[in-house]
Phi, psi and omega in degrees: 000135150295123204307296216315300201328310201283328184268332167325312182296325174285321170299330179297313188285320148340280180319300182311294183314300161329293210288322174316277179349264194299314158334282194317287154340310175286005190248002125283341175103004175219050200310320192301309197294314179309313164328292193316289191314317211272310187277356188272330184263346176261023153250345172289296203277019093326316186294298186324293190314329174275351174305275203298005157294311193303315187299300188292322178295323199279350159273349188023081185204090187270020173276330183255052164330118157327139178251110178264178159232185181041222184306339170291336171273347166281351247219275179313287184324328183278321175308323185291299158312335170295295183305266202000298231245000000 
């Protein structure tokens, strides 16, 4: 995959989630909060994902790579190539 591919696709999918949000939110009357809550959950789910990067190095048993998505999973493919060689 391409780095570029994977973070355009996150950042695309960010913007979207965003843009859901503050509809969702201007149609109540809590566009801030509705913000809040959509980036408070891609930095939790941002966290996780480095958990389970963090978890796999420290075991080091790089054949059982995590199956990630977007940039974590370009971010791991290279560590697995670097152990190969």
């Amino acid at each position: 995959m391409d780095p570029s591919s994977a973070w355009w696709q996150l950042g695309a999918r960010l913007a979207l989630a965003l843009a859901l949000a503050a509809g969702v939110g201007a149609i109540f009357g809590i566009p801030w909060i509705a913000l809040t809550v959509v980036l408070a959950l891609t930095v939790i789910l941002q966290l996780r994902q480095l958990d389970r990067v963090l978890r796999w190095l420290r075991s080091e048993n790089f054949e059982r790579a995590p199956d990630l998505s977007g940039p974590w999973a370009e971010l791991v493919a290279r560590a697995v190539r670097l152990y190969r060689r």
